[in-house]
N, C-alpha and C positions, 0 to 999 in steps of 0.2 A: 504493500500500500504506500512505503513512504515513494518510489521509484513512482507513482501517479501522481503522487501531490507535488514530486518534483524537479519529474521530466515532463512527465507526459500529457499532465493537464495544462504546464504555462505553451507547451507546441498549442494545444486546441484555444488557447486561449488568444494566442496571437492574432488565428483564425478568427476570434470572435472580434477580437483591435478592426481589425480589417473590415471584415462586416459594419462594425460602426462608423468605420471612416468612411467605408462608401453609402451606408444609408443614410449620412448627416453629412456628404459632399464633401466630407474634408477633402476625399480623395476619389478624383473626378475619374470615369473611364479612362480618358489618356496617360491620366498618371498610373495608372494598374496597368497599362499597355507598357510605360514606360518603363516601369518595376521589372514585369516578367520579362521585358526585354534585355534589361542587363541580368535578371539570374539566370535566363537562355543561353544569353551568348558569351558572357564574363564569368560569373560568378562559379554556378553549377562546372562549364567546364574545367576551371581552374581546379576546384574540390577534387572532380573523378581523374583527370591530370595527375596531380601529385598525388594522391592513392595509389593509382598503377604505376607510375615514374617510379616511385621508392620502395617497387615492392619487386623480389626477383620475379622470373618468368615461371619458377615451379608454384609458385603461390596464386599466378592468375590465371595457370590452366586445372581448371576443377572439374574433371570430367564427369564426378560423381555430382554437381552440385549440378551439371548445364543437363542431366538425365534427367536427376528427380526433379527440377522446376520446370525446366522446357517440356518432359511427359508429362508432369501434370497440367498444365496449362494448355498446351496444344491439347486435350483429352476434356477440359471443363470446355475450352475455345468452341470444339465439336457437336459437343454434346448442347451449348448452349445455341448454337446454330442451327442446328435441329428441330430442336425444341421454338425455336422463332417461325423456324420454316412450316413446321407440323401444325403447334398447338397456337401459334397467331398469327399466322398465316402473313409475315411480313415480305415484303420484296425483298430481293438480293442487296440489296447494299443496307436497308434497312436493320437486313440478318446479320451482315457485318457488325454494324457497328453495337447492334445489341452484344454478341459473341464478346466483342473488343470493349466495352462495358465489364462486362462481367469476368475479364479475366485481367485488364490493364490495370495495375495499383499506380499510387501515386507515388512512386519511389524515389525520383531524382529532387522533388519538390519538398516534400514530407518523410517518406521513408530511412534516407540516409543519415540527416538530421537528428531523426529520433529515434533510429535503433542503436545509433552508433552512441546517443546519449545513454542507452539505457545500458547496451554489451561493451561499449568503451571505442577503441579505433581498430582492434583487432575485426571488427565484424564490417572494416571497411569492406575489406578484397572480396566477402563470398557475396556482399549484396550488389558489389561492382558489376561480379558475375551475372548474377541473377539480374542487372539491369542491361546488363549487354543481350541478353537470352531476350528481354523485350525489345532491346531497340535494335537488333540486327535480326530476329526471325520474326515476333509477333506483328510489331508495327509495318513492316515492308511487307509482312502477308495479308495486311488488313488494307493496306492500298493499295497493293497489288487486287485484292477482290475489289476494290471499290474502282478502281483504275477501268478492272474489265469488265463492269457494269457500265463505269461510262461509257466507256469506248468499247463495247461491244461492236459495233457497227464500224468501227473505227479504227487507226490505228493499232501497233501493240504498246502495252504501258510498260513495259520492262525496262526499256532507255531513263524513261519518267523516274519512275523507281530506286530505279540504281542513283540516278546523278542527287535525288534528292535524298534519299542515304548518306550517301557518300558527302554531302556537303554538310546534312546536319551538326550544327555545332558540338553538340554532345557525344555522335558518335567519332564524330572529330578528333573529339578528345581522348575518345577510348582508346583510337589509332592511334593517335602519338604517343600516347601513355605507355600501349604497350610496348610499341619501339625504343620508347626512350628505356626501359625496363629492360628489353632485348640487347640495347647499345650498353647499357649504365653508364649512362650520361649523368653527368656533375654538371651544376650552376652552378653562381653569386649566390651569397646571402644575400643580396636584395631580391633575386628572382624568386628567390624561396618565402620569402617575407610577401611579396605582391601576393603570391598564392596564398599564401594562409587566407591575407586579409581577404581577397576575393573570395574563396571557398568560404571561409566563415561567415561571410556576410548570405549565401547562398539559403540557407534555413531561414535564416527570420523574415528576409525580404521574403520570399516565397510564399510561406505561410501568411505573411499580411494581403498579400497579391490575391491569393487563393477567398480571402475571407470577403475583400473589395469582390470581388466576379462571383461572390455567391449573392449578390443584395438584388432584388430582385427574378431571379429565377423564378417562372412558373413553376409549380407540382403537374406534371402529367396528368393528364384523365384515365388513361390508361393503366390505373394504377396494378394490374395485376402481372402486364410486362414489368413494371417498375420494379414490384415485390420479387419476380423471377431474377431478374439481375443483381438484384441487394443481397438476394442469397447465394447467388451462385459467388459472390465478390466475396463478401464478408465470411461465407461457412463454407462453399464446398469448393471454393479456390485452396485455401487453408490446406481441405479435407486430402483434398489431391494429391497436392503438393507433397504431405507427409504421408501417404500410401509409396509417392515417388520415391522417398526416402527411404522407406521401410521397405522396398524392392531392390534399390542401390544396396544400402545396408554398409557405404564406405563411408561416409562423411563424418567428422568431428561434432562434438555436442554444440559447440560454438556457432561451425557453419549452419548446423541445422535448424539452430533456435534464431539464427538472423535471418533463414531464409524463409522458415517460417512463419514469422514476425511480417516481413516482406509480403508474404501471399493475403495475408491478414489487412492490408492496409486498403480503406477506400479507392473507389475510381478515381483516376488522374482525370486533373481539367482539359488535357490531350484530347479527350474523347469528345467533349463539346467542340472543342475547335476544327477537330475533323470532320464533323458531323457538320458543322455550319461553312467548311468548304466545301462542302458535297450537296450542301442542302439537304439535306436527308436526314430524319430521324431527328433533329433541333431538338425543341422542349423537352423527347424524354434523354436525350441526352445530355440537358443540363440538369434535368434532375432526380438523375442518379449520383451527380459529384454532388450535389447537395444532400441527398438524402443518405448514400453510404459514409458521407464526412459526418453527419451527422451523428448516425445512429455510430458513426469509429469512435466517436467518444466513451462509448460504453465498451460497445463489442473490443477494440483493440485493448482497453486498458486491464478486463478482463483475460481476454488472448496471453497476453503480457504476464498475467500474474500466474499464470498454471502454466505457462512453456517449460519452466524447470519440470512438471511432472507429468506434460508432453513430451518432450524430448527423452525424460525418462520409461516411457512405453516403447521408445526401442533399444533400449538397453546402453544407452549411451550417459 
């Protein structure tokens, strides 16, 4: 309990700073544009940067950790695709982005911030992992589907795809991280001093970010898609995830309670902004990052406090 009172309720609270800046204007749409745009493009990079720079190359290939999250995730991914296409009968890109709902957590924004508060800095490298497993297979297969819904008739989107991968800032990072990891490369102590400040500044800016772009949100009408995604994000991403584990059966008690932790965290705000480039799916795609942030206050802090005797159900 004290680890809630003194990590992980002042993160949700920040969120709530945020929500009151933007519902009393302190802090106007642009300035939440302006926010997320330096923890995109400065901050967040600089963090995952110097994580994989200073770590060797045996420590960021986790082939046990890219099984158990990347199976369970591509497996909820499916299964919830499915489930859209079967029982609410959504169109194809529609089914994307539900799928990509209900397995996308908020990692790079909220996640690294506040596991690595709660497990220290060691549980940087595996949720580094487990954030690479999203942004180089999840995300380019989710627009990759949406890509060839639009351009069914059209082109192929695979050139699209790749160059926008490839230029993303954050997996940008990933790239050079690991090389510099591969070369072991040395800087300045000022270059390493920029980093910190940038990386550190990445969490709280975020979380304020995150709370400003929830003021206003509709709730869906559709509230029982809505319910279907909250569970599938909140319980049976989790649920997956550590089945994945429990079939690995290599990973450290450490890795597996950060990546657990990981599968545990609400929708990222990603999924709206996808969703409102595609036109497809909007409303409930903003409110599901409101509703699973919401209700993570409980469920995660909870998650949080039995992971010791989770992780201990596989003998680790």
């Amino acid at each position: 309990m004290s680890q809630i009172t003194s990590i992980i309720l002042p993160f949700f609270a920040l969120i709530g700073l945020g929500w009151i800046g933007g519902k009393f204007k302190i802090v106007s749409p642009d300035g939440m544009r302006g926010i997320n745009g330096f923890v995109f493009y400065f901050a967040l990079p600089a963090l995952l940067f110097k994580a994989l720079a200073t770590r060797s190359p045996s420590e960021i290939w986790q082939p046990d950790i890219i099984l158990a999250y990347g199976g369970g995730t591509l497996v909820v991914y499916g299964i919830s695709r499915l489930i859209a296409s079967r029982v609410f009968h959504l169109d194809p890109a529609s089914q994307t982005l539900f799928s990509f709902a209900g397995t996308m957590g908020n990692v790079g924004f909220m996640g690294l911030p506040l596991i690595i508060g709660l497990l220290g800095p060691l549980a940087t490298v595996p949720l580094i992992v487990a954030l690479a497993v999203d942004l180089i297979v999840m995300l380019p297969l989710s627009l990759l589907l949406l890509e060839g819904t639009k351009h069914a008739k059209g082109s192929h989107p695979t050139g699209k795809i790749i160059r926008g991968t490839l230029t993303n800032p954050v997996v940008l990072a990933i790239i050079i991280g690991v090389l510099a990891s591969l070369l072991d490369l040395d800087w300045p102590d000022g270059v390493e001093y920029l980093l910190d400040l940038l990386g550190q500044s990445a969490g709280p800016a975020a979380l304020f970010a995150i709370g400003v772009a929830l003021v206003g949100r509709p709730i869906a009408e559709k509230r029982a898609e809505l319910a279907t995604m909250s569970v599938a994000k909140l319980i049976v991403h989790p649920i997956a995830v550590f089945i994945g584990f429990w079939i690995v059966g290599s990973a450290s008690g450490l890795e597996t309670k950060a990546v657990l932790l990981l599968a545990a965290l609400p929708t990222a705000g990603n999924v709206f902004v996808i969703a409102t480039t595609y036109d497809r799916y909007i409303v409930r795609s903003s409110s599901i990052v409101l509703v699973t942030t919401a209700i993570g206050v409980v469920s995660f802090s909870i998650f949080s406090v039995y992971i010791e005797t989770i992780v201990g159900w596989l003998g680790q």
